[in-house]
PyMOL Python script that loads the backbone (N, CA, C, O; Angstrom):
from pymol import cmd

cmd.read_pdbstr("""\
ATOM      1  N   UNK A   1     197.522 124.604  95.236  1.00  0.00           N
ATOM      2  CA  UNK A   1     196.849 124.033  96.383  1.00  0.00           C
ATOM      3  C   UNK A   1     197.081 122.526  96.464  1.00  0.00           C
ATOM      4  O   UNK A   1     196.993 121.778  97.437  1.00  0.00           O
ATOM      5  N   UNK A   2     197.360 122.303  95.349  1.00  0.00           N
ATOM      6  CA  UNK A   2     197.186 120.218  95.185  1.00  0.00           C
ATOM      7  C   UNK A   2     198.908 120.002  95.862  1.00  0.00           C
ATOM      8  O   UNK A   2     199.000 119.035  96.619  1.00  0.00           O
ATOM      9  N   UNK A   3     199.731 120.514  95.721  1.00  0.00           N
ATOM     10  CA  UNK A   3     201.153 120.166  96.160  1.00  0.00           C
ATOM     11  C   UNK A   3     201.393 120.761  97.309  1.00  0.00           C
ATOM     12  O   UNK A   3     200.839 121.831  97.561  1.00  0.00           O
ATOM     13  N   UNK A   4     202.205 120.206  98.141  1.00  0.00           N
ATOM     14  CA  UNK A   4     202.444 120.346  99.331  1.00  0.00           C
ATOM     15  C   UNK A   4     204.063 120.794  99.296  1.00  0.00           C
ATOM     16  O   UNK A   4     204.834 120.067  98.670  1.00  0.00           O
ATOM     17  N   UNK A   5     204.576 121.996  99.972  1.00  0.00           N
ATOM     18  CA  UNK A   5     205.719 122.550 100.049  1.00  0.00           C
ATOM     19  C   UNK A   5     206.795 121.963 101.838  1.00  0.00           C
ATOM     20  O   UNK A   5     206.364 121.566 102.920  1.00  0.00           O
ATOM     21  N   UNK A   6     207.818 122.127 101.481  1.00  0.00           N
ATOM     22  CA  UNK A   6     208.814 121.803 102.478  1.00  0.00           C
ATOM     23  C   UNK A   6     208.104 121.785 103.489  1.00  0.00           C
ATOM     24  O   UNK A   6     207.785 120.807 104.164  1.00  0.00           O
ATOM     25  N   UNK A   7     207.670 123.510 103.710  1.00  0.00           N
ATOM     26  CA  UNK A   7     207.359 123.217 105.290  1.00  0.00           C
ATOM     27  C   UNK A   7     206.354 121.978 105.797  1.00  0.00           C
ATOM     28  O   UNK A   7     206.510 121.269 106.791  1.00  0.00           O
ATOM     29  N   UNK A   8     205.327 121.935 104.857  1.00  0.00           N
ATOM     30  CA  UNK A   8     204.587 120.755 104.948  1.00  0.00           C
ATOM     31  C   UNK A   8     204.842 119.934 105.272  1.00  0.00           C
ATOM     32  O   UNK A   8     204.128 119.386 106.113  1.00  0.00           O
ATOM     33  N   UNK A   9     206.214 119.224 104.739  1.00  0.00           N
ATOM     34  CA  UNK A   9     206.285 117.579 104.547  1.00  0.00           C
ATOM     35  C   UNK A   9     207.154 117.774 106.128  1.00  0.00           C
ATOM     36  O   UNK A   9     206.856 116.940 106.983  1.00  0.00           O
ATOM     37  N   UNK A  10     208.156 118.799 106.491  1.00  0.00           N
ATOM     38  CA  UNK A  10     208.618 118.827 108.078  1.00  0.00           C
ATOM     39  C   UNK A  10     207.918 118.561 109.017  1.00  0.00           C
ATOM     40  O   UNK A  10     208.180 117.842 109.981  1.00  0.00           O
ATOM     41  N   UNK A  11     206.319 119.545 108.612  1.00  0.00           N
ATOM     42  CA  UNK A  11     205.376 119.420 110.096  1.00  0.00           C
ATOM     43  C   UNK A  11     204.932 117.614 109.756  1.00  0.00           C
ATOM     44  O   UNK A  11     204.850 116.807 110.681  1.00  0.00           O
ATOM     45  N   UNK A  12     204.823 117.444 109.109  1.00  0.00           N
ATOM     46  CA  UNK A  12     203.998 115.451 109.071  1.00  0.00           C
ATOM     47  C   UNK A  12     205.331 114.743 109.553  1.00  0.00           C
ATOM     48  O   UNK A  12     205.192 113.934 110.470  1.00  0.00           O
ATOM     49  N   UNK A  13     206.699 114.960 109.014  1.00  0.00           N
ATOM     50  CA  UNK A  13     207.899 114.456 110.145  1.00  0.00           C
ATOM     51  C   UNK A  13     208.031 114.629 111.298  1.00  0.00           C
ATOM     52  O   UNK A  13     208.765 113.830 111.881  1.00  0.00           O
ATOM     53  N   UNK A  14     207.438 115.637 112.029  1.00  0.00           N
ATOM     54  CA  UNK A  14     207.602 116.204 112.920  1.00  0.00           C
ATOM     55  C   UNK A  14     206.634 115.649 113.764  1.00  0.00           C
ATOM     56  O   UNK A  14     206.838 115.539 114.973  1.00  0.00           O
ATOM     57  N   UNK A  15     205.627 115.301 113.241  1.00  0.00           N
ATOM     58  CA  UNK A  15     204.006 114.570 114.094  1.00  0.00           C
ATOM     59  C   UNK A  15     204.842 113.040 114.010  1.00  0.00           C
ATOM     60  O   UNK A  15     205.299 112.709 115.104  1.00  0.00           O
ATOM     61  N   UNK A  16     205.051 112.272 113.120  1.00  0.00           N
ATOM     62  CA  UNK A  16     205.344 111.155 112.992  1.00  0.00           C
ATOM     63  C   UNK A  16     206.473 110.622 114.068  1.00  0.00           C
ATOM     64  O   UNK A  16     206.688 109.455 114.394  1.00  0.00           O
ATOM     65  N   UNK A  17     207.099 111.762 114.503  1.00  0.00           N
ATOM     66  CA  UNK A  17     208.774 111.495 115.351  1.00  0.00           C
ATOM     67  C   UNK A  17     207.962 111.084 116.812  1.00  0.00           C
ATOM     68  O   UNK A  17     208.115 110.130 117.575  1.00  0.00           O
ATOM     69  N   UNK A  18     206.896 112.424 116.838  1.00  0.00           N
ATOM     70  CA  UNK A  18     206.162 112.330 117.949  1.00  0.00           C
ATOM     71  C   UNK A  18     205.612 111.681 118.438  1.00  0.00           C
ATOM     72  O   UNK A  18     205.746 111.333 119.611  1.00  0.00           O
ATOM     73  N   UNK A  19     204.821 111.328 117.657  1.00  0.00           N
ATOM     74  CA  UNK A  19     203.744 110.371 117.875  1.00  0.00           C
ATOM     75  C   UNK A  19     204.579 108.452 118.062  1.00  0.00           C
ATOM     76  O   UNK A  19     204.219 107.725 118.988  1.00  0.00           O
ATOM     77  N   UNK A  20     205.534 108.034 117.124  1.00  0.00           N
ATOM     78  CA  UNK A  20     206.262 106.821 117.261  1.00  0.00           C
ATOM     79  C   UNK A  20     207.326 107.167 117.646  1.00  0.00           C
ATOM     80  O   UNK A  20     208.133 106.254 117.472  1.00  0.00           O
ATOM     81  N   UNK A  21     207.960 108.410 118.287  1.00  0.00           N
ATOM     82  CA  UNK A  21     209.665 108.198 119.003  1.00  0.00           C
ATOM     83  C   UNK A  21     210.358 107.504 117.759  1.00  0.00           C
ATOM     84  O   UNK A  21     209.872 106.901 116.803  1.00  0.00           O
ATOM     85  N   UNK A  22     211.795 107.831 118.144  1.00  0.00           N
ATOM     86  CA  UNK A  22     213.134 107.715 117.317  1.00  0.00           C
ATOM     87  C   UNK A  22     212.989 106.198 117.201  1.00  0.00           C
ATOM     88  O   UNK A  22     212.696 105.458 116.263  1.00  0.00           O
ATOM     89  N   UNK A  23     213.363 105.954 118.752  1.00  0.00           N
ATOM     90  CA  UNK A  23     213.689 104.141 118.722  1.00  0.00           C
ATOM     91  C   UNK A  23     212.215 103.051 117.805  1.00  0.00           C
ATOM     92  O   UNK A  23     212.378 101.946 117.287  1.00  0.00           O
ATOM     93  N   UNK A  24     211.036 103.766 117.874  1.00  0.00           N
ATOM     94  CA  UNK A  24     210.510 102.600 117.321  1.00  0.00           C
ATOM     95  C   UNK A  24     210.769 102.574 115.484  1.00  0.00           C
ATOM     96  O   UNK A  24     210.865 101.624 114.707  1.00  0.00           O
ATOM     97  N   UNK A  25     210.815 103.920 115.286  1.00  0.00           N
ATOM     98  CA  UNK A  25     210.987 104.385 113.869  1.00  0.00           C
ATOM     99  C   UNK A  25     212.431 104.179 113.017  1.00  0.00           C
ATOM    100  O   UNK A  25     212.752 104.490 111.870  1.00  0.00           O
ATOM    101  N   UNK A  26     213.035 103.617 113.938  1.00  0.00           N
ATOM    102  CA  UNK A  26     214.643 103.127 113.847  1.00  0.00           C
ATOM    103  C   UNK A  26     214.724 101.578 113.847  1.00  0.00           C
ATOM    104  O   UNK A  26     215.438 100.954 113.062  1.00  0.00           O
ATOM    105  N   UNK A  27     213.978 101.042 114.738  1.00  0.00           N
ATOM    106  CA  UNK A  27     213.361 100.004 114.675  1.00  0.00           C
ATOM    107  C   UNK A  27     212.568  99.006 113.011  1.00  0.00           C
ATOM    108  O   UNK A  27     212.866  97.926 112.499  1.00  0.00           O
ATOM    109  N   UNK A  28     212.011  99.566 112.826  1.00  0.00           N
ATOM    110  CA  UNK A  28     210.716  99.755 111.582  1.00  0.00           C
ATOM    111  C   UNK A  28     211.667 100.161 110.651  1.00  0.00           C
ATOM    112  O   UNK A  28     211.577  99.222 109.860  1.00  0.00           O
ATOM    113  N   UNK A  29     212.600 100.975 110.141  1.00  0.00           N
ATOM    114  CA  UNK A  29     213.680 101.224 109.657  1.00  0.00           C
ATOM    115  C   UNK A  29     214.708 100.136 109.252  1.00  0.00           C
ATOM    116  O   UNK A  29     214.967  99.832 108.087  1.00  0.00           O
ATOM    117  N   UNK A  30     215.321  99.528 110.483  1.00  0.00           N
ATOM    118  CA  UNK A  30     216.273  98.402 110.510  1.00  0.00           C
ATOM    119  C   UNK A  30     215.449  97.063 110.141  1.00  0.00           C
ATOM    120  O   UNK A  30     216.279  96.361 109.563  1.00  0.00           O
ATOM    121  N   UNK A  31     214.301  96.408 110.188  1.00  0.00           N
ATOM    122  CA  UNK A  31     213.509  95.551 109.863  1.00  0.00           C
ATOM    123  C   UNK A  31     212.983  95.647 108.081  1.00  0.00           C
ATOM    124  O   UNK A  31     212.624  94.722 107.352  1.00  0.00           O
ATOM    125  N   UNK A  32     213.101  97.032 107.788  1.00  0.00           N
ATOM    126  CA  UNK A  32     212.322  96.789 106.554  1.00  0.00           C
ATOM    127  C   UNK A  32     213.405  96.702 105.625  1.00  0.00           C
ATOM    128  O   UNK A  32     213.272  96.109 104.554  1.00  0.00           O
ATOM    129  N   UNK A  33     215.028  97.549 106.150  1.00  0.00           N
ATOM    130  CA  UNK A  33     215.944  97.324 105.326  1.00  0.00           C
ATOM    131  C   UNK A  33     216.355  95.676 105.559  1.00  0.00           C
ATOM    132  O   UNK A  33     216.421  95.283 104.394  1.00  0.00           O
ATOM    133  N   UNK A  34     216.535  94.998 106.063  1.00  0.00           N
ATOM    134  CA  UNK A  34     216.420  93.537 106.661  1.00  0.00           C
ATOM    135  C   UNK A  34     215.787  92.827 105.471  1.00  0.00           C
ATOM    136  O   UNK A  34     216.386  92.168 104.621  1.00  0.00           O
ATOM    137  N   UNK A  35     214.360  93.090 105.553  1.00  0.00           N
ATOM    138  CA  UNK A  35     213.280  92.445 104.377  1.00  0.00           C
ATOM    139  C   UNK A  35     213.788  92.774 103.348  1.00  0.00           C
ATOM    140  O   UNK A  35     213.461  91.946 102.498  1.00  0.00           O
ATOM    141  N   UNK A  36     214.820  94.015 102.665  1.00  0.00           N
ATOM    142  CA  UNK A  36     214.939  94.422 101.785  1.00  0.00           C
ATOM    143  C   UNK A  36     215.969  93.466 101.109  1.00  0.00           C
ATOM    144  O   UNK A  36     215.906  92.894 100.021  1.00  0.00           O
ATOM    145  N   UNK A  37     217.272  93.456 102.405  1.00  0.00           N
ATOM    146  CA  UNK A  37     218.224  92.903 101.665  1.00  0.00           C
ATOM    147  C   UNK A  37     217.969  91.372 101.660  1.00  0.00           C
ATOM    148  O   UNK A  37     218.582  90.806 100.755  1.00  0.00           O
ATOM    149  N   UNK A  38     217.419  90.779 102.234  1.00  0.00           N
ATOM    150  CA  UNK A  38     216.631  89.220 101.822  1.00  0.00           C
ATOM    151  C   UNK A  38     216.123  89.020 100.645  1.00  0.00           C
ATOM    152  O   UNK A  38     216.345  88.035  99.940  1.00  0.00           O
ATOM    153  N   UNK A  39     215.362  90.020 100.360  1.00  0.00           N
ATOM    154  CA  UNK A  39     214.549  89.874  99.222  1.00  0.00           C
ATOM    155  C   UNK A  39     215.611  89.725  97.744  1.00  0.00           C
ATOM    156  O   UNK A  39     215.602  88.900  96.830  1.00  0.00           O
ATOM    157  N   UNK A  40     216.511  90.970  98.030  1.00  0.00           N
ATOM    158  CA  UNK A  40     217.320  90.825  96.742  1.00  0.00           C
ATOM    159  C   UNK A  40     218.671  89.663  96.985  1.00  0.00           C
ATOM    160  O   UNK A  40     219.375  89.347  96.026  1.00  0.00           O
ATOM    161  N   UNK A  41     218.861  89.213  98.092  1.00  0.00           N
ATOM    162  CA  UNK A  41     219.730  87.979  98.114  1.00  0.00           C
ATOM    163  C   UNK A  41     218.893  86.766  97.572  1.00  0.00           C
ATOM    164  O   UNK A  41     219.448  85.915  96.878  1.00  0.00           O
ATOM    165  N   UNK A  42     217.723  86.693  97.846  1.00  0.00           N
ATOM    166  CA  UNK A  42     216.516  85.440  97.022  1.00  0.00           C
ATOM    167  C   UNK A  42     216.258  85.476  95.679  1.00  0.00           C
ATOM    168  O   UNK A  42     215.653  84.623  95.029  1.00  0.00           O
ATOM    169  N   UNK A  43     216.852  86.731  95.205  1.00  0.00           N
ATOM    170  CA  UNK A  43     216.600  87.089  94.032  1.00  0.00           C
ATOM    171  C   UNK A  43     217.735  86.645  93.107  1.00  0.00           C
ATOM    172  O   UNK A  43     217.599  86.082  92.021  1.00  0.00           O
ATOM    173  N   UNK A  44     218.756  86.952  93.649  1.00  0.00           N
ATOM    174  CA  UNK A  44     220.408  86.503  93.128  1.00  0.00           C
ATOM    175  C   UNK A  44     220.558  85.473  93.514  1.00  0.00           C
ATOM    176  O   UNK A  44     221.503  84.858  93.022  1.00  0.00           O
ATOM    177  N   UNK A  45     219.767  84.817  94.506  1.00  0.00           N
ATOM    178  CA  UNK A  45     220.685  82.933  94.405  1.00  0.00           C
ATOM    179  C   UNK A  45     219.518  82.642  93.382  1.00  0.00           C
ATOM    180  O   UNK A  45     219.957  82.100  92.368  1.00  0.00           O
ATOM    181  N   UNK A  46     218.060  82.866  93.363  1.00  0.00           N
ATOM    182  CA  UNK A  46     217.600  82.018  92.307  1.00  0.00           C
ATOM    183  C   UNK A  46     217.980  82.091  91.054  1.00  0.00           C
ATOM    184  O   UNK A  46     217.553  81.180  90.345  1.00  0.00           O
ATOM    185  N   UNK A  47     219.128  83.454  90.185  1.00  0.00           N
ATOM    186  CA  UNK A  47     219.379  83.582  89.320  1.00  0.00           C
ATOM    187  C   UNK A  47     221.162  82.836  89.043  1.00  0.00           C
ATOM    188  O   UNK A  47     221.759  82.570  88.000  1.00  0.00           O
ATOM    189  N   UNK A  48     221.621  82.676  90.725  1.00  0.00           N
ATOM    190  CA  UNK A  48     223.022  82.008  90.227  1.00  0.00           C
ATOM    191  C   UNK A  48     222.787  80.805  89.727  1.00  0.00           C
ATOM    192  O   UNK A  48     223.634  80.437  88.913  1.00  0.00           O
ATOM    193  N   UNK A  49     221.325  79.564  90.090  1.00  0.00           N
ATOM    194  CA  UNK A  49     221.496  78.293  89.711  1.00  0.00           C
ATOM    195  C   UNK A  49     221.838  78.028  88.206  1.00  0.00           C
ATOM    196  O   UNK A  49     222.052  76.924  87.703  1.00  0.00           O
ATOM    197  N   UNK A  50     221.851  79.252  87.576  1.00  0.00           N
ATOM    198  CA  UNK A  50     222.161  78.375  85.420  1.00  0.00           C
ATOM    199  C   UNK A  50     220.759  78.901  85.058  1.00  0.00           C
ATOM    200  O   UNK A  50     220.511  78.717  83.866  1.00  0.00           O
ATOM    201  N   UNK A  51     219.967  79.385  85.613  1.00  0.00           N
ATOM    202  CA  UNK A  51     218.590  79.520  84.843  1.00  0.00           C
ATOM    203  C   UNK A  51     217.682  80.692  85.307  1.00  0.00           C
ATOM    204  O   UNK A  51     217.847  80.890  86.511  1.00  0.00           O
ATOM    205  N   UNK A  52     216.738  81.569  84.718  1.00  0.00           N
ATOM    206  CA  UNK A  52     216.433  82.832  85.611  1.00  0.00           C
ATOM    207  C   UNK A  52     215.053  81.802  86.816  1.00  0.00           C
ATOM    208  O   UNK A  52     214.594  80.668  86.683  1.00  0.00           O
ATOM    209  N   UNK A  53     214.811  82.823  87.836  1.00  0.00           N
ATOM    210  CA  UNK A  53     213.709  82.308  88.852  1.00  0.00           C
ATOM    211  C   UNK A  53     212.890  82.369  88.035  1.00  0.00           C
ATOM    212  O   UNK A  53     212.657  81.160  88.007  1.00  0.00           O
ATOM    213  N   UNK A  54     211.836  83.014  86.891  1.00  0.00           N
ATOM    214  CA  UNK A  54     210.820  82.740  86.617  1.00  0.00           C
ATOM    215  C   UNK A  54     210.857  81.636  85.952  1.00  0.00           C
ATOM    216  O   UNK A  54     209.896  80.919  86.231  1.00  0.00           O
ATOM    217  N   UNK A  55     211.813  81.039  84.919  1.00  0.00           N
ATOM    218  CA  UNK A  55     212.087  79.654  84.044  1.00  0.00           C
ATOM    219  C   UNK A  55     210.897  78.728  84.678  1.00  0.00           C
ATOM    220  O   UNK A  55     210.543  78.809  85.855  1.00  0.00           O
ATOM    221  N   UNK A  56     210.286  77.756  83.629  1.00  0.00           N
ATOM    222  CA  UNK A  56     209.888  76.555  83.853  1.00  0.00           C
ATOM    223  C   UNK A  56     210.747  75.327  84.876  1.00  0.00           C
ATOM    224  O   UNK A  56     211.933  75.339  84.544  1.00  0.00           O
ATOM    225  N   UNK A  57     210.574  74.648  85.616  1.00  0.00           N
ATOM    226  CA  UNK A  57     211.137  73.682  86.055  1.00  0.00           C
ATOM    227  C   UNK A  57     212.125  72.798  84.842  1.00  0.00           C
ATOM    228  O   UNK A  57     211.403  72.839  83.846  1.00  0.00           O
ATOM    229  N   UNK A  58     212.830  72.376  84.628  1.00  0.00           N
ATOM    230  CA  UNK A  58     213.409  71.207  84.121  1.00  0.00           C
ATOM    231  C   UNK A  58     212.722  69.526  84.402  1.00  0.00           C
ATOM    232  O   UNK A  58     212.482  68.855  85.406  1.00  0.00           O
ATOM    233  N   UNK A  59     212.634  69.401  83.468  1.00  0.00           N
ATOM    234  CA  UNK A  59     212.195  67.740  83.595  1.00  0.00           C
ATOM    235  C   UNK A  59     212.807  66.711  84.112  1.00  0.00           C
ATOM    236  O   UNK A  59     214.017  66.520  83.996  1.00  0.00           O
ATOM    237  N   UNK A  60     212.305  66.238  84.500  1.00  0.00           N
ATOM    238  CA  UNK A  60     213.248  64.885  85.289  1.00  0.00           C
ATOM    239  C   UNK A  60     213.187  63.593  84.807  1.00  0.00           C
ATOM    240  O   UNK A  60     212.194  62.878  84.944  1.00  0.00           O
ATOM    241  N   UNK A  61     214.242  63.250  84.229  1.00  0.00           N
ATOM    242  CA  UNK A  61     214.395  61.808  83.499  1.00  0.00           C
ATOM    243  C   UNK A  61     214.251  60.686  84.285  1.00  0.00           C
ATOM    244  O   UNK A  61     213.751  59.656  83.832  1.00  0.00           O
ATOM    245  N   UNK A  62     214.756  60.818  85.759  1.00  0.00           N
ATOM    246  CA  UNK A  62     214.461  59.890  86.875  1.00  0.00           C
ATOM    247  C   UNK A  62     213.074  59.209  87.026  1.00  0.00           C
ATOM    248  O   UNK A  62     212.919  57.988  86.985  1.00  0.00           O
ATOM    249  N   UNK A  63     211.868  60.309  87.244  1.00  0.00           N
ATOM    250  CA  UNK A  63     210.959  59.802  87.428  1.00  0.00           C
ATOM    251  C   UNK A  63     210.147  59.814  86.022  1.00  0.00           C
ATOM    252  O   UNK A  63     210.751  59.991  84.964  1.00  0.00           O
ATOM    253  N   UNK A  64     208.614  59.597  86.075  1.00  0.00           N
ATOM    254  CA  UNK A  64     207.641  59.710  85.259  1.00  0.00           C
ATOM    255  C   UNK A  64     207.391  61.143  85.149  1.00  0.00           C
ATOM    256  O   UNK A  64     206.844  61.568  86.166  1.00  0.00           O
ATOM    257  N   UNK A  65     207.576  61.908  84.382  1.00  0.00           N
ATOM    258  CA  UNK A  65     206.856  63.245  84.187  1.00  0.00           C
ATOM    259  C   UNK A  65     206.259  63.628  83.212  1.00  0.00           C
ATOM    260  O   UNK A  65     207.049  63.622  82.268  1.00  0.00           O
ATOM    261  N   UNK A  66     205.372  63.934  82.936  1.00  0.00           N
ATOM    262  CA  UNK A  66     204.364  64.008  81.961  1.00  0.00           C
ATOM    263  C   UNK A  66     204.094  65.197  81.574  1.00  0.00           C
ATOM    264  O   UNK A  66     203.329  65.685  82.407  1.00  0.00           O
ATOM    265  N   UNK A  67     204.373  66.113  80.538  1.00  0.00           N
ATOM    266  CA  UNK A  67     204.178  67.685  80.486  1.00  0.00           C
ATOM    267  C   UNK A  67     203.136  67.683  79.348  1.00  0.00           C
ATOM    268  O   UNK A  67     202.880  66.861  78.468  1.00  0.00           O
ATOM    269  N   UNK A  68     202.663  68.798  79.646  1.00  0.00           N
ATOM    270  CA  UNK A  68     201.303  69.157  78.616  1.00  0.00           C
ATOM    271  C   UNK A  68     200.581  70.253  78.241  1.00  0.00           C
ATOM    272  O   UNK A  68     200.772  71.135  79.078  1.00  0.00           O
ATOM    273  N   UNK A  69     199.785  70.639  77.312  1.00  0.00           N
ATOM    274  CA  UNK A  69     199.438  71.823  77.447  1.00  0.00           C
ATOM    275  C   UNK A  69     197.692  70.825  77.406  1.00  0.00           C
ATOM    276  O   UNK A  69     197.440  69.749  76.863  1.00  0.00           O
ATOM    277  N   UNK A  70     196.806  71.737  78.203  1.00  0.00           N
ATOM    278  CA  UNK A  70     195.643  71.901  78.414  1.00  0.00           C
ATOM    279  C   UNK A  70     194.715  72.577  76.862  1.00  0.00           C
ATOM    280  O   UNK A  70     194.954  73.700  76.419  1.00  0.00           O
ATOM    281  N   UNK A  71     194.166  72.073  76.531  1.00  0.00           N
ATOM    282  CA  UNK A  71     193.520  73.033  75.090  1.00  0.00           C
ATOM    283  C   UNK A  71     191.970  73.030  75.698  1.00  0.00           C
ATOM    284  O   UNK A  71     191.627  74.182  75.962  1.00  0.00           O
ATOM    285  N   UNK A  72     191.172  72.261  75.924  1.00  0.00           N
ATOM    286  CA  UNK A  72     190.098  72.308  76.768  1.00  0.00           C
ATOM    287  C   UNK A  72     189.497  71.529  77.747  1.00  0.00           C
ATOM    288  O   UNK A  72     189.592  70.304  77.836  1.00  0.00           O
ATOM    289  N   UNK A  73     188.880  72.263  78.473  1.00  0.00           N
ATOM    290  CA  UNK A  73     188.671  71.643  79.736  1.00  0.00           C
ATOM    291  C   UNK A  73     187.376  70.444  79.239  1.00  0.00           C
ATOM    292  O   UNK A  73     186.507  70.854  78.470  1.00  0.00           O
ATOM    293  N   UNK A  74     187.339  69.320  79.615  1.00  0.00           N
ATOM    294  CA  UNK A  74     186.166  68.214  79.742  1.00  0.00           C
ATOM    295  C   UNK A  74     185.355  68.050  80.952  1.00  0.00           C
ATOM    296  O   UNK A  74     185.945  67.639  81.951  1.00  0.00           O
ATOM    297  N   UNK A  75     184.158  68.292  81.027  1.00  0.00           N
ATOM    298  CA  UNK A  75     183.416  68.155  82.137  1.00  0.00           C
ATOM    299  C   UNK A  75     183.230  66.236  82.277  1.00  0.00           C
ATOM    300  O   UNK A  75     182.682  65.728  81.299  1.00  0.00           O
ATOM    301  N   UNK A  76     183.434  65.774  82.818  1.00  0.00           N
ATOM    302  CA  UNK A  76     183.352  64.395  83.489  1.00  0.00           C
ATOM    303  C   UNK A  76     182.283  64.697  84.120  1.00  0.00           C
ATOM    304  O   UNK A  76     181.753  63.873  84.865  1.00  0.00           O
TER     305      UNK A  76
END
""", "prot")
cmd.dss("prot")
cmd.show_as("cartoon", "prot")
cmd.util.cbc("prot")
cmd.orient("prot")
């Protein structure tokens, strides 16, 4: 009773075609593959710069930068 067989998942395709037509569902289709392939092109340039996207920033000798770790907070 808990799983749902072929014919099942046809009739909910079959309401869904209906109810949103080809063109909008083709639509919604072409947009999310869109978002898709953005996402993994943002993913591969942040990994071509020399360093992965999650990495820490690099420090900058130019300016003043000051790095630190926090051990506890002081109420002022």
């Amino acid at each position: 009773m808990g799983s749902l067989s072929i014919w099942h998942w046809l009739i909910v395709l079959l309401v869904v075609v209906l109810v949103f037509g080809t063109k909008k569902l083709r639509n919604i289709g072409e947009d999310l593959g869109g978002a898709v392939k953005g996402f993994r092109q943002g993913m591969r340039e942040g990994t071509d710069e020399g360093r992965p996207a999650d990495a820490p920033p690099q420090q900058v000798t130019d300016g003043q930068t000051i790095e630190g770790e926090v051990k506890d907070k002081v109420k002022s």
